[in-house]
Structures are given as C-alpha cells and as structure tokens.
C-alpha positions as CSV (number, residue, x, y, z in Angstrom):
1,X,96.9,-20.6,-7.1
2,X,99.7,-18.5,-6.6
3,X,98.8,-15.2,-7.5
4,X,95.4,-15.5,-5.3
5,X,97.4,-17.0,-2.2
6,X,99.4,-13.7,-2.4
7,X,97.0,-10.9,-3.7
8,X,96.1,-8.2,-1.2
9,X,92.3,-6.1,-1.8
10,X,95.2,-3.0,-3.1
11,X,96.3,-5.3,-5.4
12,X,93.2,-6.1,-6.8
13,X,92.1,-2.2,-6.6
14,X,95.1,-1.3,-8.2
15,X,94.6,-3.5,-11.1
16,X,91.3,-2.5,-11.6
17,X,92.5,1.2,-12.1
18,X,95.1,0.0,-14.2
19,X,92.7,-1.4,-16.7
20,X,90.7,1.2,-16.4
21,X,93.4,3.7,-17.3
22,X,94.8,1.5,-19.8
23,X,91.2,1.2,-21.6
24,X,90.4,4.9,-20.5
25,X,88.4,5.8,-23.7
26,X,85.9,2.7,-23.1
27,X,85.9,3.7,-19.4
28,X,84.9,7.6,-20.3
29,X,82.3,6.3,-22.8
30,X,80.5,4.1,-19.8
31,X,80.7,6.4,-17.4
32,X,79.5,9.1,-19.8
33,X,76.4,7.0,-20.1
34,X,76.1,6.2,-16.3
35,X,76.7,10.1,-15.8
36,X,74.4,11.7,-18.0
37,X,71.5,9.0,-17.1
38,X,72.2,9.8,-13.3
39,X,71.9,13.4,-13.9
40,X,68.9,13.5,-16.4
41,X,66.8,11.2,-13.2
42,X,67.6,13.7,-11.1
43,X,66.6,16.8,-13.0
44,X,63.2,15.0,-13.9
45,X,63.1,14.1,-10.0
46,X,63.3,17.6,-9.0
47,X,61.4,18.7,-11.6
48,X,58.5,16.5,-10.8
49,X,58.4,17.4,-7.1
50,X,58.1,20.7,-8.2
51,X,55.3,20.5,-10.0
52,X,53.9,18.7,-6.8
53,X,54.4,21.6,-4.7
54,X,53.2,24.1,-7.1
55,X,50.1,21.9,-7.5
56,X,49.7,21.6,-3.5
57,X,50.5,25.5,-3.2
58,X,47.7,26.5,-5.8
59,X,45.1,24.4,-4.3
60,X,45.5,25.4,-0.8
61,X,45.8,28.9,-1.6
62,X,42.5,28.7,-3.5
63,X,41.0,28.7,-0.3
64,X,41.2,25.9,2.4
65,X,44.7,26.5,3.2
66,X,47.2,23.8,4.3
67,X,44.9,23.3,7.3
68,X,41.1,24.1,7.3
69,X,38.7,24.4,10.7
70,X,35.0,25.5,10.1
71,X,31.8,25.3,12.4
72,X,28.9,28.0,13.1
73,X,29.6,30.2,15.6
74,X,33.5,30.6,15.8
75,X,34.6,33.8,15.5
76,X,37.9,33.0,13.3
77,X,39.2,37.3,13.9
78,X,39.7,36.2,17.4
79,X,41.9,33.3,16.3
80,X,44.6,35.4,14.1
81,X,46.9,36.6,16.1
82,X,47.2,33.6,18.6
83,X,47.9,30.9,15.9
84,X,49.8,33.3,14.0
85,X,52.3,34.0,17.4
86,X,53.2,30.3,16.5
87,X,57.0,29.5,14.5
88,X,55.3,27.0,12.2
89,X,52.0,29.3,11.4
90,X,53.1,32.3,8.5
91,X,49.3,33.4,8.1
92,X,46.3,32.5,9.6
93,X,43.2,34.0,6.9
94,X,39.5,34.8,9.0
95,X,36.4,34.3,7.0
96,X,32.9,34.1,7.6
97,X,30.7,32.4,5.2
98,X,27.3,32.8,4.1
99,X,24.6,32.2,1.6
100,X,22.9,35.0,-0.1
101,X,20.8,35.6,-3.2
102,X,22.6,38.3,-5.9
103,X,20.1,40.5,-7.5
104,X,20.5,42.9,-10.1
105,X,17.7,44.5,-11.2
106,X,15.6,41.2,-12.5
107,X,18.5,39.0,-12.9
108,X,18.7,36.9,-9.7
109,X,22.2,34.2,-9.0
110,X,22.7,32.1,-6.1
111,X,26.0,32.8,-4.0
112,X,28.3,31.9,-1.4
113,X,29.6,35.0,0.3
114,X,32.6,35.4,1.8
115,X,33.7,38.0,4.0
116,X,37.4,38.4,4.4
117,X,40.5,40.4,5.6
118,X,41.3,41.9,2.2
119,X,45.1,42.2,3.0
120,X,45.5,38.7,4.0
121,X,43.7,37.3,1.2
122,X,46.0,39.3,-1.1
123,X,48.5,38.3,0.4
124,X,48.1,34.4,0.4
125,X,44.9,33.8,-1.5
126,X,44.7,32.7,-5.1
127,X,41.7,34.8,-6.1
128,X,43.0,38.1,-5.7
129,X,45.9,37.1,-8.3
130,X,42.9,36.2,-10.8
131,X,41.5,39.0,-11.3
132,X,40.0,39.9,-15.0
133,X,38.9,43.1,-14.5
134,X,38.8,46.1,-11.5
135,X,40.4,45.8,-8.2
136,X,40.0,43.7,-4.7
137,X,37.2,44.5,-2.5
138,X,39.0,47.5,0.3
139,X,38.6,47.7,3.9
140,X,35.7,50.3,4.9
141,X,34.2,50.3,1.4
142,X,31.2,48.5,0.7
143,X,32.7,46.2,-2.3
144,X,32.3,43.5,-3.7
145,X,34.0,40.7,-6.1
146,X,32.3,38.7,-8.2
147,X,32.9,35.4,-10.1
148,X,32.7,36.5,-14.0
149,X,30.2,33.6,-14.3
150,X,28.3,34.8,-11.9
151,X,28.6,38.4,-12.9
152,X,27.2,37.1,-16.4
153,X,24.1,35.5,-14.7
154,X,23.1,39.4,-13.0
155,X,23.9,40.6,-16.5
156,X,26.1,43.4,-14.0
157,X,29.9,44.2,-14.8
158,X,32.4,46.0,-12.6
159,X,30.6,49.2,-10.6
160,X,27.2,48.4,-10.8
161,X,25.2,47.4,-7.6
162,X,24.3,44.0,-6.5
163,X,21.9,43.6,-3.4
164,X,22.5,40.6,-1.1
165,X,19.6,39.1,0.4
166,X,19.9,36.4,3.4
167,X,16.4,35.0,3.1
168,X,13.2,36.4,2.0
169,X,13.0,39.4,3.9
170,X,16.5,39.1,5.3
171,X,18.7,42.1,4.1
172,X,22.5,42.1,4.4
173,X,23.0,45.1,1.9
174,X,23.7,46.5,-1.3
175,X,27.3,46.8,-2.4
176,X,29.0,48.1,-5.9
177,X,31.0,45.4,-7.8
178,X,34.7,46.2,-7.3
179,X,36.3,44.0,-9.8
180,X,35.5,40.4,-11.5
181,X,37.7,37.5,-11.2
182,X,38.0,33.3,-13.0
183,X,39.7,30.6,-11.7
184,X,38.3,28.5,-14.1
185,X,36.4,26.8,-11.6
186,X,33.0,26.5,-12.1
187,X,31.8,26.5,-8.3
188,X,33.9,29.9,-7.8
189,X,33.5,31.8,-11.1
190,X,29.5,31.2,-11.2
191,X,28.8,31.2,-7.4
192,X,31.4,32.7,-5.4
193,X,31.2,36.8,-4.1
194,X,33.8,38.6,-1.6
195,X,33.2,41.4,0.7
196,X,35.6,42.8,3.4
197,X,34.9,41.5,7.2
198,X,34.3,45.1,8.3
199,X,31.0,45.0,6.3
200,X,29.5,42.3,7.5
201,X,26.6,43.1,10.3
202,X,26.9,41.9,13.5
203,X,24.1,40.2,12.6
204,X,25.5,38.6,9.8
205,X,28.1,37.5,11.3
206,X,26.1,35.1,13.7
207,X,24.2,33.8,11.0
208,X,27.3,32.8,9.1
209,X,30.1,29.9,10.0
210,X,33.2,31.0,10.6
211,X,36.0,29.4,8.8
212,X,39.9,29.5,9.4
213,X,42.7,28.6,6.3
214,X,46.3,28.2,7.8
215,X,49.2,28.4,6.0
216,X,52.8,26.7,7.1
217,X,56.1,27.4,7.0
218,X,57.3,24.4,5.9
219,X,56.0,21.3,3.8
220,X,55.6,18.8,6.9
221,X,54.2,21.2,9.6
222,X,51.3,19.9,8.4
223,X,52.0,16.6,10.2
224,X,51.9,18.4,13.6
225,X,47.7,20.0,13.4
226,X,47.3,17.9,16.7
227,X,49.8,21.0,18.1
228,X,47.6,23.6,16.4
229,X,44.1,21.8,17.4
230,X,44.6,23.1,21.8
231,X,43.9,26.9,19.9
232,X,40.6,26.4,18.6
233,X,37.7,26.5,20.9
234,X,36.9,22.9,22.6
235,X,35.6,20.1,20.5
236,X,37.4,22.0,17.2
237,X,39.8,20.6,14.9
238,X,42.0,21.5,12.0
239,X,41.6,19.2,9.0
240,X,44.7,18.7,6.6
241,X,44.6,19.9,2.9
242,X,44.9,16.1,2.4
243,X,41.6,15.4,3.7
244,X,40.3,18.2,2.1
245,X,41.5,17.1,-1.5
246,X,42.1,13.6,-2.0
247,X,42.2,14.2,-5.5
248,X,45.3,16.1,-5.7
249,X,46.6,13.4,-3.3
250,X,45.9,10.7,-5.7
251,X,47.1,12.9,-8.6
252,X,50.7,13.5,-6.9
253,X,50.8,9.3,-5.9
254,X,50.0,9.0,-9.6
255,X,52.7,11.8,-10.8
256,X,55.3,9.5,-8.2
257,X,54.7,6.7,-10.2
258,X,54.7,8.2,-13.5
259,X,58.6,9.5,-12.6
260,X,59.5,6.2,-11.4
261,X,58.7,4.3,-14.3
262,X,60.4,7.4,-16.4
263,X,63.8,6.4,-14.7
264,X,63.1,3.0,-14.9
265,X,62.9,2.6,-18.6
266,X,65.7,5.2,-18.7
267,X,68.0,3.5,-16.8
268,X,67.0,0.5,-19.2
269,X,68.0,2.1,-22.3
270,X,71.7,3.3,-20.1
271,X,72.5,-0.1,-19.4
272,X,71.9,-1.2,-22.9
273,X,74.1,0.8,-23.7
274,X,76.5,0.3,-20.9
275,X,76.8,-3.6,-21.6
276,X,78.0,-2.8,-25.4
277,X,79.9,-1.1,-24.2
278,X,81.5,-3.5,-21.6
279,X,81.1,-6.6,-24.1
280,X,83.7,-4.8,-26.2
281,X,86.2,-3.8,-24.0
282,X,85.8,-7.8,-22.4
283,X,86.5,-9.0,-25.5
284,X,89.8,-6.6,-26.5
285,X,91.3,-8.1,-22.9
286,X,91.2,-11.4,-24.0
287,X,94.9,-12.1,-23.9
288,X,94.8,-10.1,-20.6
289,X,92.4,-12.0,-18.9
290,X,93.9,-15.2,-20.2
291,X,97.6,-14.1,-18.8
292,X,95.9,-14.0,-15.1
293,X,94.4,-17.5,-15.8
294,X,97.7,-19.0,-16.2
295,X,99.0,-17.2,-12.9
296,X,96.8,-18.6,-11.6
297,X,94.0,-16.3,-10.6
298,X,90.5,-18.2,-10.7
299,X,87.4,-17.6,-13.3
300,X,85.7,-16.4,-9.7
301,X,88.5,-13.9,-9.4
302,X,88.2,-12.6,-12.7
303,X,84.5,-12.2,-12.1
304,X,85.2,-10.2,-9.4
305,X,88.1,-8.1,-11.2
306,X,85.6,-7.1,-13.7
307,X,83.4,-6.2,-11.2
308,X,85.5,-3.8,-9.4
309,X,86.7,-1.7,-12.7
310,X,82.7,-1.3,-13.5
311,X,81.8,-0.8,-9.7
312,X,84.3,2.0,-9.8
313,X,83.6,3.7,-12.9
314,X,79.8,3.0,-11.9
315,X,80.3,5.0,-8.6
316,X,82.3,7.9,-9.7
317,X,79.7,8.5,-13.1
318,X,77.1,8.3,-10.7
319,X,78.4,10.7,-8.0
320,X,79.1,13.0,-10.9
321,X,75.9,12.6,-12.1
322,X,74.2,13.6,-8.8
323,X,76.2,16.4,-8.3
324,X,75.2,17.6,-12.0
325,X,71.8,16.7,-11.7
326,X,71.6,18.5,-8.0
327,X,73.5,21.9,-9.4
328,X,71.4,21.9,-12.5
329,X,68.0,21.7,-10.2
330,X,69.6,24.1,-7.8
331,X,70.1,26.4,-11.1
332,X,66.6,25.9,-12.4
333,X,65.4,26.7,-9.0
334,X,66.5,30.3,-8.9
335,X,64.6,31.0,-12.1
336,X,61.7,29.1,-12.0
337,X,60.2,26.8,-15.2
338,X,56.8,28.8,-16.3
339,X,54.4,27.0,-17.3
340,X,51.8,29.2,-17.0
341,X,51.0,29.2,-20.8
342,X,50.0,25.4,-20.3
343,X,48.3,25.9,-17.3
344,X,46.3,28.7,-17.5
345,X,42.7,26.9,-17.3
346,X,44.0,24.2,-15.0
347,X,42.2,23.7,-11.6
348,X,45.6,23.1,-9.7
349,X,47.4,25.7,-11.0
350,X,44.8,28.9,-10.5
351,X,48.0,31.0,-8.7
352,X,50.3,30.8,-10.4
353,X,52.1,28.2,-13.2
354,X,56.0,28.5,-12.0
355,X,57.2,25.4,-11.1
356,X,60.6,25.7,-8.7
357,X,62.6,22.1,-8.8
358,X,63.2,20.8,-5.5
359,X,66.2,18.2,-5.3
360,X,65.0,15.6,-2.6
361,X,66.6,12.6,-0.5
362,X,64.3,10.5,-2.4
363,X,65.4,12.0,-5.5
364,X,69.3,11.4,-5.1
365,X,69.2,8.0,-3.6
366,X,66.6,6.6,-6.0
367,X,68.9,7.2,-9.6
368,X,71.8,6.6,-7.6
369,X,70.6,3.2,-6.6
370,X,69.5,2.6,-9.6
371,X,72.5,3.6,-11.5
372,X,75.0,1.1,-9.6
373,X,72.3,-1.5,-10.0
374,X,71.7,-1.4,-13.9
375,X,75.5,-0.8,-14.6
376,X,76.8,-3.7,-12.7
377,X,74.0,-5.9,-14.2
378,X,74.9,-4.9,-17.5
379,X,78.7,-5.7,-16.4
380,X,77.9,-9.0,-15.2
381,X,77.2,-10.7,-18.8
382,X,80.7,-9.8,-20.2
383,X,82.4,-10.4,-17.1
384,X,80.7,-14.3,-17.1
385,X,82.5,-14.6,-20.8
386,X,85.6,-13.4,-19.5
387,X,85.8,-16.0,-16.0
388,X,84.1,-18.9,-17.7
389,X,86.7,-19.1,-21.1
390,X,89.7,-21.0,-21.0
391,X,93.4,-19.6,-20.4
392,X,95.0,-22.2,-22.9
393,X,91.8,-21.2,-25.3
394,X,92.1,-17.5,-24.9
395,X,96.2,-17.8,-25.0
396,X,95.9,-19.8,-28.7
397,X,93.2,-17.2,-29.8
398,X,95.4,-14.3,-29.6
C-alpha cells in the first residue's frame, strides 16, 4: 500500500478540504442543514428554559417565595433586615397570617388574612400586579384587599366596609376595601384579604403565625437554605419552593422532556436530509474514490476519508449554528417573548407572561452533540458504498 505507508494525518486533512472545496456547493448545502438544525435546538432550548423561569418566578412570587419558613409565634419583622444583610437574599417579605370571618352587612365569607409590608409586597409579590380594580392597601390606613371572588360573596365592591372577626366575640376591626384583585386562583380570589402589618393588634399578632417568603439573587442560591436556616430562631427551617410545589417541579421535568424529544425528531428529519445529501455527492466521486483504490489507499481508508470531510463540515455548521442560535437567544432576551395574551388565566403565570430566553450549558452541548452525532451517522451509509466497491469496478464504470 504505497500511498498509506507514506500518508501523513495533513495529508489526509488536506484532502478532505480539497474535496470539500472541490464539491463546495454539496458541502454548503449539508452544512446549511447541520447549521440551521443546530441553531433552531438552541433557540427552542433557550426558549424553553425561559418559560421555566418565568413559570418558577410567577409561582414563588405568588406568595411562598423561593424559600418559605412559617410557625406560630415568630415574629418575621424582626427577621428583615438580618437575612436581607445577606449577598444571596434581595428581599425578605414579613407576614402574619390569620383566619377571620368577612362580613358585610348579612353577607358573611370565610378568609385568610394576611398582614403585610405593603412596599415589599409591591415590590416582589404577584398580587399587587393583579389588581382589577382600586389600589394596594397603604401603610397607616386601615385598608383592605379583597379577592374579587370573595368580594362577590359580601356582595361589597371597592370602599365599602368589611368587619373582621377572629372568633365569635373576637374583634380585629373594621377596614374599607381598597381595591379588588384575581389571580385566577380559586383559593386566593374567593378567600384571600390583605391588610398592612401596622394594623394588625398586638393582639393579633400573637394569635397569628408568622410567615417569612425569601427571594434570591440567583437561580441556585436556593441550594444553600442550610446557610440561611442559623437566622431563624432554633428548631426553624426554610423550606424550598420545590417542596412547596412539586407540581411545577414535575411540570418543568415534563417541559425538559418535551424539548428533548423536539430536538430529537429534529435532528431526525436534518440527517435525512443530510444523508441525501451525502449519497449524491458519494456517488459523483466515484472515479475519485476509485483513483485512491488503485494507489493503493484501503476501503478502511476511504471510510475514514469520508469521514473526515463530513466531520469537518459537521463541526464548523455546528459551531456556526451555536453561535446563531446563542446570538439569536441573547437577541430575544433583551425584548422579551409576551405571552401574556395566552396566559392570562394560567396559575403559573399570575405576574407576569414575558418569557426571557436563557441560553444554557445544557442547551449548547446537547444540539451540538447531537448535531455531530446524526451527521456523521447519516455519513456513514454512503461512505460504506464508497470503501466496500471495487477500484477495477468503479475505474470501468466511469
């Protein structure tokens, strides 16, 4: 075998490139495929942990926060500005929590009362961005929101009075509706009231259980509550959002798989494509193929020849593709993808419906994988035609 006894890896390389230049239009056209298939994964990637984070973010700021703690007598006011002194902790929101019975003139409702730190909750909470009608409960003014479901039951609307009764002879107050909000959720809208911490009694207060919702500055602070745990009183713990919603858990797992089978059966399609494509430029080098046979160069060699020319138009397509489908993410990002008009009666999406793409690790290596994978199976057909034929056979053919 004389050409094999003196071929170096350039030579080989070199070859390859030549082909490929030679056949550049073929070339273009596969890695067009590869390119655009590459990109599109990644863009549905991003996309999809997007909607992930928007879907986390609405949840938690409905009202548990990223981390929850709750237990009768904990004063969560006293808590604020300690957890908040921490780098990973952007807001820490106090609540007490109580139940009370609504009344309005005969018209009676069940609630859960919450009193709150109005500017905090405006600030991070989902509620106050749901608001139908009138304003947030203020500071030093004895307001209160309502749940329009609730609202409905009292037959009251914003600025009447609704009493608040603890127990039977229990009275925490009376206090004028300041506005009316829905989340489409039927335990908030029909039994959920707010009322600023500054109006509930002392003596409310140590009837109540005091809850604390934390909110991080970055997606896996989370991870680290064991860190967060040494500021609650002894015996305390902060509970992850996880915990708290297995639901959403299980919905985001489900939404993981649903994108991986997307770029699966994507990448399918591609490398149908992609091995048309490579069948027909086998077959027009023929007479090439056969020339190398009868200098010797062995049907393993020519395996790997073809190889190389689809590994490197494989590689660059899909590094191009990455970098498109990463820029165009990036470019989405800054913008945002509304889909608040689909989402406006969904539970996980009560704040807002602006989805941010988020280009990931995960979300490059997978279609990149994938892309060298499926185009170098989809190579490996005509390549076996190529090494397996004849020289003598090919050489009388053409």
């Amino acid at each position: 075998m004389i050409w094999s006894e003196g071929a170096l890896p350039g030579t080989w390389l070199s070859l390859a490139l030549r082909f490929i230049h030679r056949h550049r239009r073929r070339s273009l056209a596969s890695g067009l495929f590869i390119l655009i298939g590459t990109s599109v994964l990644v863009l549905i990637h991003a996309i999809a942990a997007g909607v992930n984070d928007a879907m986390v973010l609405n949840t938690t700021a409905l009202h548990h926060g990223e981390a929850f703690a709750s237990a009768e007598g904990l004063a969560p006011e006293s808590l604020t500005d300690p957890l908040t002194q921490h780098p990973a902790i952007t807001a820490a929101l106090p609540r007490y929590r109580l139940t009370a019975l609504g009344l309005h003139g005969v018209n009676s409702v069940g609630l859960t009362v919450y009193a709150v730190n109005p500017d905090l909750e405006q600030a991070h909470a989902a509620v106050p961005r749901r608001l139908v009608t009138g304003h947030y409960p203020r500071e030093g003014h004895r307001e209160l929101l309502l749940g329009v479901e609730a609202a409905e039951r009292l037959k009251a609307r914003t600025g009447d009075t609704v009493s608040l009764l603890l127990g039977s002879d229990d009275f925490l107050g009376e206090f004028r509706i300041s506005g009316l909000f829905r989340t489409h959720i039927s335990r908030y809208d029909a039994h959920a009231a707010y009322l600023p911490l500054g109006m509930l009694s002392k003596h409310g207060r140590i009837q109540a259980t005091g809850e604390l919702a934390l909110f991080f500055a970055a997606h896996d602070a989370v991870k680290q509550l064991e860190a967060f745990d040494s500021l609650l009183p002894p015996g305390m713990r902060f509970t992850s959002w996880r915990s708290l919603r297995p639901d959403l858990v299980q919905l985001i797992e489900m939404n993981d798989v649903s994108v991986t089978l997307v770029m699966i059966f994507v990448f399918i399609l591609v490398g149908l494509g992609i091995g048309n494509i490579f069948v027909l430029t086998v077959m027009e080098r023929f007479h090439e193929f056969g020339i190398l046979k009868a200098m010797g160069v062995t049907p393993r060699e020519v395996l790997q020849l073809v190889f190389l020319e689809s590994f490197i138009i494989c590689l660059v397509a899909t590094i191009g593709g990455l970098l498109l489908g990463w820029g165009g993410a990036e470019l989405l990002a800054l913008w945002g993808i509304d889909f608040s008009a689909m989402t406006s009666s969904n539970q996980y999406f009560v704040m807002t419906g602006l989805v941010h793409p988020r280009v990931t690790l995960e979300g490059l290596w997978q279609p990149g994988l994938l892309a060298l994978m499926m185009a170098l199976f989809s190579a490996y057909l005509p390549a076996r035609i190529a090494a397996r034929r004849a020289a003598a056979r090919i050489l009388r053919s053409t």
